[in-house]
C-alpha positions in Angstrom: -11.6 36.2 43.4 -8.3 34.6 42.2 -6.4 36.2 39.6 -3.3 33.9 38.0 -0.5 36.4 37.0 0.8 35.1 33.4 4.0 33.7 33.0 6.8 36.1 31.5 9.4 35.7 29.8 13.5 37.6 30.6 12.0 40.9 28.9 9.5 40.9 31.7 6.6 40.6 29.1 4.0 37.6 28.8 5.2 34.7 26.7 3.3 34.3 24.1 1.2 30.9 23.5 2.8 30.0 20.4 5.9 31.7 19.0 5.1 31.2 15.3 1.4 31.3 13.1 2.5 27.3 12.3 1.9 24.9 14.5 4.7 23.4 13.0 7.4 25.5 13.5 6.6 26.2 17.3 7.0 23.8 20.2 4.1 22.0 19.2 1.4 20.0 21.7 3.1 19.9 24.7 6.4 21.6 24.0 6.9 18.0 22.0 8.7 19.9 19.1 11.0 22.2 21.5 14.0 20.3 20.9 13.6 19.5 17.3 15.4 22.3 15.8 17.2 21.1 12.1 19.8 23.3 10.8 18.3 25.1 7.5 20.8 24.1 4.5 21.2 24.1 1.3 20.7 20.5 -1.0 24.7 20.5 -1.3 25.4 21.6 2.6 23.3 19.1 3.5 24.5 15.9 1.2 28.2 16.8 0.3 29.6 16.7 4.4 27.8 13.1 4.8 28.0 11.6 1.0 30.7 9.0 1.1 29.0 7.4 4.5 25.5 7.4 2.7 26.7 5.8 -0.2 28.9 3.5 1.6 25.6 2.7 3.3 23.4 2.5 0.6 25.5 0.4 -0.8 26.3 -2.0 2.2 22.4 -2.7 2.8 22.7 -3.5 -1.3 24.8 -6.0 -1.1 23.6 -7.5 2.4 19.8 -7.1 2.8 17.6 -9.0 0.5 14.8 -6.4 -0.1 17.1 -3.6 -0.5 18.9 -5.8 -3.0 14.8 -6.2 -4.7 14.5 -2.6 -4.8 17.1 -2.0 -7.0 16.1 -4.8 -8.9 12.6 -3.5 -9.2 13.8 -0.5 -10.8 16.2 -2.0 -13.2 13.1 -4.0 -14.5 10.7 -1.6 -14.5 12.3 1.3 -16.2 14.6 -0.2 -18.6 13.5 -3.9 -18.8 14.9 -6.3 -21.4 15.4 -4.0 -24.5 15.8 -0.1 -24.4 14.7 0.8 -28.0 15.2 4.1 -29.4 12.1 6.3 -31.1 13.9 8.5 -32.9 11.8 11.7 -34.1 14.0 14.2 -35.7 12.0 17.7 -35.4 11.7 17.4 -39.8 9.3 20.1 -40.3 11.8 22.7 -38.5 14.7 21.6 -40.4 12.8 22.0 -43.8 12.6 18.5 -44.5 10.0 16.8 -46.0 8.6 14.1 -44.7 9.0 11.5 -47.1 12.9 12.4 -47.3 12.7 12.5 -43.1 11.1 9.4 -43.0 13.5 7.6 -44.7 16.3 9.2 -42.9 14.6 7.6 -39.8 14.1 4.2 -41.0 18.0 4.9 -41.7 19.4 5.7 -38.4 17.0 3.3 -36.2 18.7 0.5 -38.3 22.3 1.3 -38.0 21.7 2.5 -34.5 20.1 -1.3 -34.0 23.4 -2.8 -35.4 25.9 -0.6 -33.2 24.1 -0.3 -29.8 22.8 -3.9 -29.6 25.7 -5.9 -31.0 26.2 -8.9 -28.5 29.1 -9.6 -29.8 31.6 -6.9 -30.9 30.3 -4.6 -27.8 31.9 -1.4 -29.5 29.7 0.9 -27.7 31.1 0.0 -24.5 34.9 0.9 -24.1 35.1 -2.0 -21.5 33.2 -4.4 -24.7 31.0 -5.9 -21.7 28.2 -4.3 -22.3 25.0 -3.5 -25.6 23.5 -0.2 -24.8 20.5 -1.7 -23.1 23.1 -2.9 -20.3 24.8 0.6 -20.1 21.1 1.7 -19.2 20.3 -1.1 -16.8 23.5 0.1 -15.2 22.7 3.5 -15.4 19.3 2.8 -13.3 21.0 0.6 -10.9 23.7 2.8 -9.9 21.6 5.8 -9.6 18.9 4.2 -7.7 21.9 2.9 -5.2 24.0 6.0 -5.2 21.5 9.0 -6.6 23.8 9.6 -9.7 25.4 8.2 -12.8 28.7 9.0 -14.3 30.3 8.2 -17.9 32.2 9.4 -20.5 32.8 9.7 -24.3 35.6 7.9 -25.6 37.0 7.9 -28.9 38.9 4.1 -29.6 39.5 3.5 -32.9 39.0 -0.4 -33.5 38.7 -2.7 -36.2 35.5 -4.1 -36.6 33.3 -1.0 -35.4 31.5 1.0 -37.3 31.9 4.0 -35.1 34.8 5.5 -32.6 32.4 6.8 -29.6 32.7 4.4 -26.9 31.1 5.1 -23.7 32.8 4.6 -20.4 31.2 4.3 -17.6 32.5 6.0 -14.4 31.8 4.9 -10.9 30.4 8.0 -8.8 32.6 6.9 -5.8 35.5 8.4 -8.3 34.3 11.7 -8.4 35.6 13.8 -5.4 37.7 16.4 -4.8 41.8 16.5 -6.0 43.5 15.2 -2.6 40.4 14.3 -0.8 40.6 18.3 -0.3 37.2 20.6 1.3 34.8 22.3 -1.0 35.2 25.7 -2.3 33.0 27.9 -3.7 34.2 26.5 -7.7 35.1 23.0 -6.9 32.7 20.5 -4.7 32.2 17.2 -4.5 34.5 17.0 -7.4 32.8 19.0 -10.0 34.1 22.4 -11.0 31.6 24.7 -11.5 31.3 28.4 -13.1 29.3 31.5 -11.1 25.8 30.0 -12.5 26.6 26.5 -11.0 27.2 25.3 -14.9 29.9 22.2 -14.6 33.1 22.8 -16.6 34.9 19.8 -15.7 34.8 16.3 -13.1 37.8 15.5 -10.9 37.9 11.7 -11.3 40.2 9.4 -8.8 42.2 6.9 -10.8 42.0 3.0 -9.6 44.4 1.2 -8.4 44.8 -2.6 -8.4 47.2 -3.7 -6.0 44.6 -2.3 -3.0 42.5 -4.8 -4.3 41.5 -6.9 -1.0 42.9 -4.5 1.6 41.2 -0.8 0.6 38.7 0.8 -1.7 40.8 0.0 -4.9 41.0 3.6 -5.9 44.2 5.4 -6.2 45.9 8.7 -5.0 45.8 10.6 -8.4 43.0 12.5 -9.6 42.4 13.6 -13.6 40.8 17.0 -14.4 38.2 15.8 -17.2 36.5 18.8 -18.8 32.4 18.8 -19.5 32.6 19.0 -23.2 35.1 19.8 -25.9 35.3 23.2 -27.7 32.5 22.6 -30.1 30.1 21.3 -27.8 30.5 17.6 -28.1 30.2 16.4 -24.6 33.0 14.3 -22.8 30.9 14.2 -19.3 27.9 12.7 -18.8 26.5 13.2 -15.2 22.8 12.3 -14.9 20.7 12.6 -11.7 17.9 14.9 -10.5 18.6 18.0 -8.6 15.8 18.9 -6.2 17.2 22.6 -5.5 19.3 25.1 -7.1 23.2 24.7 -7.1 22.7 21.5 -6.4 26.3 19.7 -7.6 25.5 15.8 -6.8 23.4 13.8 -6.5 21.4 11.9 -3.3 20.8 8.3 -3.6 17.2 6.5 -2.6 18.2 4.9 0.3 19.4 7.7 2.8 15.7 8.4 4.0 15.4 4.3 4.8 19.2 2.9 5.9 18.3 3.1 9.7 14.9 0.8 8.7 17.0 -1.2 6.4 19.3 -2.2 9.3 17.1 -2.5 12.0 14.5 -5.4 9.7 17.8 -7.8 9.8 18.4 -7.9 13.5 14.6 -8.5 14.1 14.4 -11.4 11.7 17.4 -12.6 14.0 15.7 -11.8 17.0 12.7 -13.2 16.0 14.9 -16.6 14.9 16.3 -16.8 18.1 13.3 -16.4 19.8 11.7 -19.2 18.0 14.6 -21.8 18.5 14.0 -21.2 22.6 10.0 -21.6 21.3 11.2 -24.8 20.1 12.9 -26.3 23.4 10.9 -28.0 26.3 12.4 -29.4 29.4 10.9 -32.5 31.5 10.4 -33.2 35.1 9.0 -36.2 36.8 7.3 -34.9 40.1 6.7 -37.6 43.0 4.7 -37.6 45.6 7.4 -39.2 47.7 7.0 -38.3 51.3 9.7 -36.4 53.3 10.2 -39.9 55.6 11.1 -42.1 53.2 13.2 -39.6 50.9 15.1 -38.7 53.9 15.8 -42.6 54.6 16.4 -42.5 50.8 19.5 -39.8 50.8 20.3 -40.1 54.6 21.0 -42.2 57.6 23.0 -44.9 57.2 23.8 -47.0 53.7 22.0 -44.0 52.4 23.8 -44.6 48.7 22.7 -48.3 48.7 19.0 -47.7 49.3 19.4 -44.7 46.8 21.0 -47.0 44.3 18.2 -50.0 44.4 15.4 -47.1 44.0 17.2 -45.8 41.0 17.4 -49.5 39.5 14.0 -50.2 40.5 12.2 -47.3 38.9 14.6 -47.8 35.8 13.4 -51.4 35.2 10.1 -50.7 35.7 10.2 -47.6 33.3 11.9 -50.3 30.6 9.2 -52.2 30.6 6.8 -49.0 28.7 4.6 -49.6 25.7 7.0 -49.9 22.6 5.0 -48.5 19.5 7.7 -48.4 16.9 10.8 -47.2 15.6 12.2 -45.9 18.5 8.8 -44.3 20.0 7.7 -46.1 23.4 4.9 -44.7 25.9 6.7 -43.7 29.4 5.5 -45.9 31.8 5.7 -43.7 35.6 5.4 -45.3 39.1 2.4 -45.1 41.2 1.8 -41.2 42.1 4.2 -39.9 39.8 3.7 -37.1 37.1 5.1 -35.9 33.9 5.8 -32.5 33.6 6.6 -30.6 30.2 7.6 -27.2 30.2 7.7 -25.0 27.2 9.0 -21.2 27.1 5.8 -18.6 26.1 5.7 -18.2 22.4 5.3 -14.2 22.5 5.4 -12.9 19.0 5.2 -9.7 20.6 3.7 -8.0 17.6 6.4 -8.6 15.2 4.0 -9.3 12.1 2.9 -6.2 12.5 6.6 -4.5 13.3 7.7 -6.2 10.5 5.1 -4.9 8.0 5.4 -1.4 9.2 8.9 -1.4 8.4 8.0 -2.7 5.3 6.0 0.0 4.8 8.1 2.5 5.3 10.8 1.0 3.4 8.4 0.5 0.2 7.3 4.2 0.3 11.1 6.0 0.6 11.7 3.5 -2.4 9.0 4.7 -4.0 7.6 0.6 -4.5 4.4 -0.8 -3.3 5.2 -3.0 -0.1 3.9 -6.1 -1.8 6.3 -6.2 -5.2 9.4 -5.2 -2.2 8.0 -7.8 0.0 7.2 -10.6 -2.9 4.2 -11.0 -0.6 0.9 -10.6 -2.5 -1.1 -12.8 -0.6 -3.0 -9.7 1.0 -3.9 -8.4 -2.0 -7.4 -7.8 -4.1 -7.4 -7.1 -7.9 -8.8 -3.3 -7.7 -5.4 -2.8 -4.9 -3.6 -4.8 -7.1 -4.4 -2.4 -10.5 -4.2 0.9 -8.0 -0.6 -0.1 -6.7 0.9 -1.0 -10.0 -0.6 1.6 -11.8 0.6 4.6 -9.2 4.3 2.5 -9.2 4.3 2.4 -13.5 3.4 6.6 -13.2 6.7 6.7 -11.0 9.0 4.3 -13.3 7.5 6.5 -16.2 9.1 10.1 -14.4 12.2 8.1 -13.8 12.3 6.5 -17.2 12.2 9.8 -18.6 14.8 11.7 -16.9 17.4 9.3 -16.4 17.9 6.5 -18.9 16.5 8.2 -21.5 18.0 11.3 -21.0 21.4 9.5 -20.9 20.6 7.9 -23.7 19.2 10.5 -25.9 23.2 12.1 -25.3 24.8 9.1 -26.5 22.5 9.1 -29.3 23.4 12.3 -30.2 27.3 11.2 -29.6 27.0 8.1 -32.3 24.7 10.2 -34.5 27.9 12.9 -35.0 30.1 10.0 -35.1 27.8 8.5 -38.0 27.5 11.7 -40.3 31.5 12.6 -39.2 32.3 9.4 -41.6 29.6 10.1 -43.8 27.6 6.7 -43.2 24.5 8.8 -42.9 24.0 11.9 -44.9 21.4 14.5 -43.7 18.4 14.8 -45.8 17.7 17.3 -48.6 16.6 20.3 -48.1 17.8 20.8 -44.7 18.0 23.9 -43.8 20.7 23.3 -40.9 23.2 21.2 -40.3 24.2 19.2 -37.5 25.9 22.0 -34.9 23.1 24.3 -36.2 20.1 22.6 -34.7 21.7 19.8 -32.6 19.0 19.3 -30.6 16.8 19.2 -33.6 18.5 16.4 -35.2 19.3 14.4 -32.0 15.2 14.7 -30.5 14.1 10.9 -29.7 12.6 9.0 -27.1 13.2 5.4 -26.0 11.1 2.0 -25.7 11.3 0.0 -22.3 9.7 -2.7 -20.8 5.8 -2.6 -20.9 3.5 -2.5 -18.5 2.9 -5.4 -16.2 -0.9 -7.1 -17.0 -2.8 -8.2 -14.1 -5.6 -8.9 -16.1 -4.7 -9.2 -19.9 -8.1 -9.1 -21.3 -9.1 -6.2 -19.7 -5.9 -4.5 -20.5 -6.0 -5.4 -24.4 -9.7 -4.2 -24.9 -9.3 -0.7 -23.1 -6.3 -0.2 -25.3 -8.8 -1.1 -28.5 -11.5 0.7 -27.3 -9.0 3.9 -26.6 -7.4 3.6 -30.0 -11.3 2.8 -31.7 -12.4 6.2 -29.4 -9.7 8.6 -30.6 -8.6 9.3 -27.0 -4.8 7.5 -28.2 -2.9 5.9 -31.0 -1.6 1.9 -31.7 2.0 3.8 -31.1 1.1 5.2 -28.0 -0.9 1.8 -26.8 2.0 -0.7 -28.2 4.7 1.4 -26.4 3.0 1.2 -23.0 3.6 -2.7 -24.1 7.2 -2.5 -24.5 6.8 -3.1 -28.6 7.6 -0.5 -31.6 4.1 -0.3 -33.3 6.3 0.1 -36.7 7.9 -3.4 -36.1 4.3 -4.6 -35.1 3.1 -3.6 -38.3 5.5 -4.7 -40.6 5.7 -8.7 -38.9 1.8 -8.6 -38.7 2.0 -7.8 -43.3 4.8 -10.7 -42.8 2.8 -12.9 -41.2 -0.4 -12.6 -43.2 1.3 -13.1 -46.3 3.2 -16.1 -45.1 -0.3 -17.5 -43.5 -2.0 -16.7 -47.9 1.0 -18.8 -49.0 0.5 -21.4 -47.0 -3.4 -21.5 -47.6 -4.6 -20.8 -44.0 -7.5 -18.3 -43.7 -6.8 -14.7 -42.2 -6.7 -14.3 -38.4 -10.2 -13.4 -37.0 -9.7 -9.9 -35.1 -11.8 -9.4 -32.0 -14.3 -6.4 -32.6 -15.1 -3.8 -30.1 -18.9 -4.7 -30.3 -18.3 -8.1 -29.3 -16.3 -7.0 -25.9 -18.7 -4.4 -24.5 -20.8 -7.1 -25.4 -19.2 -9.9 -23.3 -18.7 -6.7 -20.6 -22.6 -6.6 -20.8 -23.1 -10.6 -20.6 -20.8 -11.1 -17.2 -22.2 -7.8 -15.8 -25.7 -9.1 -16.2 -25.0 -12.7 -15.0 -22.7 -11.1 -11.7 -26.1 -8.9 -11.1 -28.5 -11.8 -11.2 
């Protein structure tokens, strides 16, 4: 009998079938993972050595590729929309505040905050007076979807005209590095100066300079030291983005896991072009069945040219004298046993629907967007995919909603609200039991209202938010928010409106009962079955 002796290893002892109890640590099926052996870093070991290339990157394929370019789009719409409203809900029972008194501070601030965030004209919340503070956040989104981070800071510009001095500055992230392009040290990287518990202190921010304009990246040599927040807390910094890991110091934009697929979908749409136009080109041949004889006493012997020449002329006349249907088209007419031949190059797509739609796929996913709203394509889909995909995206824009617009926002909120009480336009409500500094986070608690959620099927939509609301499972503030409106704005035009509709003797608007749309549910249900 045959014994196999088992392979050993340089310690003279049997390898062992798989080095580790995970398949996916070994050397997998095949010894196919063998060579894949990633470096195990931290989140800023691995981003901080490559993050001027990705962004550069990101940013390229931005401004170059269309569907990148719709995937920041996407998110701009999505999260922010066309009005970022605040919700602001001061925390009135653990301040000691009534809440009559806090309810009336609230109608308060929303107002004035109205007036000084959305001013189109004076712009005094932007120290660059370009933009309302529903542009600062579509901003916000943009940049942080394209580069994995937002930067501003809090100015204070005393101008005529504006009701506050807080002006917000927004701060590129490209201008946020390290004093003299120098390498990171344990308290300073990628710009940001840190303490022992990773806390930022202050931002290193690179100063533009104009006259590179054209020739280089219009940033200067000079760097200012910008510290996190002044000595009573009011913050000066505002760096928003999502850390994945501990002692994480920037941030990592959307794009890095999807650039090489980004720049590979160009050059096949120009592969594929170019394989079309040679799709698109045909050559002709006449064949003859002339026999060897008589072309041989056609292009040699003697006078050779001349007989050559009076065949030429011959066939010429004869092909002149073709069918002529019109405007230029006339049937070839050939000579006795000749024969048209058109040849055409193959038209291989080679699978490049399907190439193209897997890159689309993974694209879509490492944005976090369905393939269809990236693609503008919804030709393949069915209503139930249709509700599923949007649905799953609107639980995404929700997450990013929270943490990055709104949590900007809620910090310029709080910066205009000091501003606000500082010059006594507001005044804190009675019976407070602490003041501003005491319970900032009290005072300054709010939310914010974007854009609603998209409707593929309104009617459907608008009785699942009655029945919810008719149910107790959720309230006409919870319902009208997921639509993009203020349910306190909704109720006051609605008193408005019916008053206006008495005075000008029309009858009330019929509302649409819950009875009536299970019953209609019932009828179509019952008609679909039959």
């Amino acid at each position: 009998m045959t014994t196999f002796r088992p392979i050993e290893g340089l310690d003279g002892q049997p390898l062992r079938q798989q080095m580790s109890s995970y398949q996916g640590a070994g050397v997998g099926h095949g010894g196919q993972l063998a060579r894949w052996s990633p470096g195990l870093k931290t989140a800023d070991a691995a981003l901080l050595p490559d993050l001027k290339m990705g962004n550069a990157r990101a940013e390229d394929v931005v401004r170059n590729n269309a569907f990148a370019s719709n995937g920041v789009q996407l998110h701009v719409d999505n999260i922010v929309g066309d009005n970022f409203r605040l919700s602001y809900k001061p925390l009135w029972e653990s301040l000691g505040v009534k809440e009559v008194e806090a309810l009336a501070f609230i109608r308060d601030v929303e107002q004035i905050w109205q007036e000084v965030a959305e001013d189109p004209v004076g712009c005094y919340l932007d120290a660059e007076r370009k933009r309302t503070f529903t542009m600062i956040m579509r901003e916000t989104v943009s940049v942080h979807t394209r580069l994995g981070e937002d930067f501003c800071s809090a100015e204070w510009i005393d101008r005529p005209g504006s009701l506050i001095h807080t002006a917000i500055k927004q701060i590129s992230p490209k201008r946020i590095s390290n004093p003299g392009n120098g390498a990171d040290s344990d308290l300073v990287r990628g710009g940001v100066e840190s303490d022992q518990y990773g806390a930022a202190l202050a931002y290193h921010i690179r100063q533009g300079n104009s006259s590179y304009y054209g020739m280089g990246d219009g940033m200067g040599h000079t760097w200012k030291r910008v510290a996190r927040d002044t000595g009573w807390g009011r913050p000066k910094i505002i760096h928003t983005f999502e850390p994945t890991e501990d002692g994480q110091t920037r941030g990592a934009n959307q794009f890095l896991s999807v650039l090489e697929q980004l720049q590979i979908l160009p050059k096949l749409h120009h592969t594929t072009l170019q394989n079309a136009i040679v799709n698109a080109m045909y050559a002709v041949s006449l064949e003859s069945d002339l026999g060897p004889d008589a072309g041989a006493a056609l292009i040699g012997g003697e006078n050779s040219t001349e007989m050559l020449q009076k065949y030429m002329l011959a066939i010429n006349e004869f092909r002149n004298g073709g069918l002529n249907i019109g405007d230029g088209v006339k049937a070839l007419q050939l000579m006795p046993n000749e024969r048209l031949n058109l040849h055409t190059s193959g038209n291989a797509d080679n699978g490049y629907t399907q190439l193209e739609s897997g890159v689309l796929g993974w694209i879509a996913a490492g944005l976090n967007l369905s393939k269809e709203g990236l693609s503008k394509d919804f030709t393949k889909l069915s209503y139930s995919t249709a509700r599923a995909s949007m649905l799953e995206q609107w639980r995404y824009f929700m997450g990013r909603r929270k943490i990055i617009p709104a949590r900007k926002g809620a910090v310029i909120f709080s910066l205009v609200l000091e501003d606000l009480l500082h010059s006594k336009q507001l005044k804190l409500p009675k019976g407070a039991t602490r003041d501003f500094y005491q319970a900032r986070g009290a005072w300054c608690n709010c939310g914010f209202i974007g854009t609603g959620r998209m409707a593929i099927d309104g009617l459907k939509d608008v009785k699942e938010a009655i029945l919810r609301v008719e149910y107790g499972f959720s309230t006409y503030e919870k319902e009208l928010a997921q639509m993009g409106q203020d349910y306190q704005e909704v109720f006051k035009q609605q008193v408005r409106e019916q008053k206006e509709r008495e005075a000008a003797g029309l009858p009330r608007p019929a509302w649409m009962q819950v009875d009536n749309f299970a019953q209609e549910d019932q009828k179509a249900e019952d008609q679909a079955a039959a």
